[in-house]
C-alpha positions in Angstrom: 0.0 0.0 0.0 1.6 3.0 -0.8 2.1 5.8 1.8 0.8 8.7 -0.4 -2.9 7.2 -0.6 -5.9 9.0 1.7 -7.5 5.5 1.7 -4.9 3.6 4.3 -6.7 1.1 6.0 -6.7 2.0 9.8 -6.3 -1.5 10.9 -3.4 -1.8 9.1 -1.8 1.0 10.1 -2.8 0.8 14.1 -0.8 -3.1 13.2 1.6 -1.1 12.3 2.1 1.4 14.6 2.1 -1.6 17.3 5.6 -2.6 16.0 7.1 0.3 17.8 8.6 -0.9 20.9 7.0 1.5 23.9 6.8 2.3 27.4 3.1 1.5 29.2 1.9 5.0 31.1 -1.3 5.9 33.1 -2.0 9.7 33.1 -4.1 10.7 35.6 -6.4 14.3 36.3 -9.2 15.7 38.3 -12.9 15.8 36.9 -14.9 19.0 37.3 -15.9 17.3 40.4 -12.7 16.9 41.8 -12.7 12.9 41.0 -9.5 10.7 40.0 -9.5 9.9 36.7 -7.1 7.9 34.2 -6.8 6.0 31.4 -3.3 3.9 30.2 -1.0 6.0 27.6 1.3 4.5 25.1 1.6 7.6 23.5 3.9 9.5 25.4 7.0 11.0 25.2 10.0 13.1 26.4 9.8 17.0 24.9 12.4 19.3 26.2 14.4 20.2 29.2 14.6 23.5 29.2 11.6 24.3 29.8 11.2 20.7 31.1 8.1 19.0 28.6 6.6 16.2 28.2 3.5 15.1 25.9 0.8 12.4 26.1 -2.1 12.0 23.0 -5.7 11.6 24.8 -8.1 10.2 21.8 -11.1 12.2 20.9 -13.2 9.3 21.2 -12.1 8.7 24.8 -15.0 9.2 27.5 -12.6 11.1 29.6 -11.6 13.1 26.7 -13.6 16.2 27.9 -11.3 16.3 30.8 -8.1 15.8 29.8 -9.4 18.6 26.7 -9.7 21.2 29.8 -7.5 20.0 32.5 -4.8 22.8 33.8 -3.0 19.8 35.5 -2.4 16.4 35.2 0.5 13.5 35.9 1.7 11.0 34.0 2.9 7.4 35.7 5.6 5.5 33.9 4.2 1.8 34.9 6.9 -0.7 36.4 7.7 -4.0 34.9 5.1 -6.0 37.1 2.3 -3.6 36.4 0.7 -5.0 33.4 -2.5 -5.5 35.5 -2.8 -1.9 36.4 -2.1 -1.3 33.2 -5.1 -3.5 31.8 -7.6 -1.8 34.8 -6.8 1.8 33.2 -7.2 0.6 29.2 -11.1 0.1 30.4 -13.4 2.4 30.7 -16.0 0.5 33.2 -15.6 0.7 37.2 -13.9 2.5 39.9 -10.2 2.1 38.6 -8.6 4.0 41.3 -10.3 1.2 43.9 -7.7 -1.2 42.0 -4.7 0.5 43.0 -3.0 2.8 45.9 -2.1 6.0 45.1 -1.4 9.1 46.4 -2.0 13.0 45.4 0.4 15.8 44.0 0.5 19.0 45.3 -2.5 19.6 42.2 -4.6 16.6 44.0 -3.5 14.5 40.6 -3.7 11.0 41.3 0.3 9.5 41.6 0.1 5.4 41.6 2.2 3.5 43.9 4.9 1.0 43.0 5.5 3.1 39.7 8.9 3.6 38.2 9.0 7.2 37.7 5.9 9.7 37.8 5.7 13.4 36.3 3.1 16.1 37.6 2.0 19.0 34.9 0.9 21.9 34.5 -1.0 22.1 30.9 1.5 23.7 29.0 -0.3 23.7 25.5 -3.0 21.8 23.1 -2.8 20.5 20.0 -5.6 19.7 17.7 -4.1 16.1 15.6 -6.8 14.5 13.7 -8.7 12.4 15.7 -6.1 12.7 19.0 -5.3 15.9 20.9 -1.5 16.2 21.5 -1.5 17.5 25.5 1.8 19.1 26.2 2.5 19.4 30.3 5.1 21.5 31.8 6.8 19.3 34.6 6.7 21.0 37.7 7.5 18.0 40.0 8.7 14.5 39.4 9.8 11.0 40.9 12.4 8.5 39.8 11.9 6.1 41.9 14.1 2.9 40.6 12.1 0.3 39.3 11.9 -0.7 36.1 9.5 0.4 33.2 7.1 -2.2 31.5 6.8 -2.5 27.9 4.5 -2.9 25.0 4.8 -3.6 21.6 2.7 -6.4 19.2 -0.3 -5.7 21.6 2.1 -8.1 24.2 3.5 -6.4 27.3 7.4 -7.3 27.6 10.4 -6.3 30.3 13.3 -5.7 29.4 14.4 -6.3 33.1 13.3 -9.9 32.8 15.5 -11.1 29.8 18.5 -9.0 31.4 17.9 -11.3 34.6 18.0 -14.2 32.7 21.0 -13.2 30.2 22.9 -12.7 34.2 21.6 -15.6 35.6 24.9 -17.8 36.7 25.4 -20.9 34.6 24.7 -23.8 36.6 25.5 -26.5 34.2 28.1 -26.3 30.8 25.7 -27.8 28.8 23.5 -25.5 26.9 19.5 -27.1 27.3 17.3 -25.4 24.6 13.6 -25.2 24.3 10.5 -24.1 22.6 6.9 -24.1 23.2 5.0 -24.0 20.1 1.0 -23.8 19.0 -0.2 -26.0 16.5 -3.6 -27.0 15.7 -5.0 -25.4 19.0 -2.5 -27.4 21.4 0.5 -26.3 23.0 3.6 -28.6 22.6 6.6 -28.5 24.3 10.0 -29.4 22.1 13.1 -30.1 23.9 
């Protein structure tokens, strides 16, 4: 398919797009009514330092759009390696999400999740209409390193990198090199030695 068509397929193209190799965030806000909300960000990234920047895309067909469209604060939670569960709680837009998980507020009242690895609290710094996203640029006025190590996402399959470091470290018990696969076929797993 050529990339100077207006007809790409969108399915195609969001397959695509999921080759890229990406962090897992949750930005958080207030409502109108002062009430935690969040949804899980792959779309975010590093701006400048001077001023210090930072940008995350909130979809236009989000329900919390409305929100993050008005919100003069916000935070952003870079999720650890083992929080692909609070990860999955924020990607749905049913319950009480912030009943899932502990958190704590900013100085803005912006919800800050425990057990992160590294958390950023905004001021709205500018908007940015892009198609059928908004790009929401925040002005970092606090932040938190705090160690861990960040999850990943990429093929619509979470990964850490921390995991296959750990294993490439692990000490070598044995000298002899055991191999092996588990493979799908026909609807049964196997296991080949």
């Amino acid at each position: 398919m050529s990339s100077t068509t207006s007809h790409l397929d969108s399915s195609e193209l969001r397959q695509a797009f999921s080759t890229f190799m990406t962090g897992v965030t949750v930005v958080t806000a207030l409502d109108g009514q002062g009430n935690p909300v969040g949804f899980t960000a792959n779309s975010f990234s590093s701006v400048s330092l001077d001023p210090p920047l930072l940008l995350v895309c909130p979809g236009k067909s989000m329900h919390l759009f409305e929100v993050f469209n008005e919100c003069e604060h916000f935070a952003v939670n870079i999720l650890s390696e083992f929080q692909q569960d609070i990860s999955n709680t924020f990607a749905t837009e049913s319950g009480d999400r912030f009943a899932k998980v502990s958190w704590t507020k900013d100085q803005q009242g912006c919800p800050l999740l425990d057990g992160v690895a590294a958390t950023f609290s905004c001021d709205t710094f500018k908007r940015v209409d892009a198609g059928d996203h908004v790009i929401l640029i925040g002005q970092i006025n606090d932040f938190q390193l705090l160690g861990s190590r960040g999850l990943g996402y990429s093929n619509n399959g979470y990964f850490s990198l921390g995991m296959e470091q750990k294993a490439q470290e692990a000490p070598v018990v044995e000298r002899a090199l055991k191999v092996g696969a588990i493979i799908e076929h026909n609807d049964c797993l196997l296991l080949e030695r």
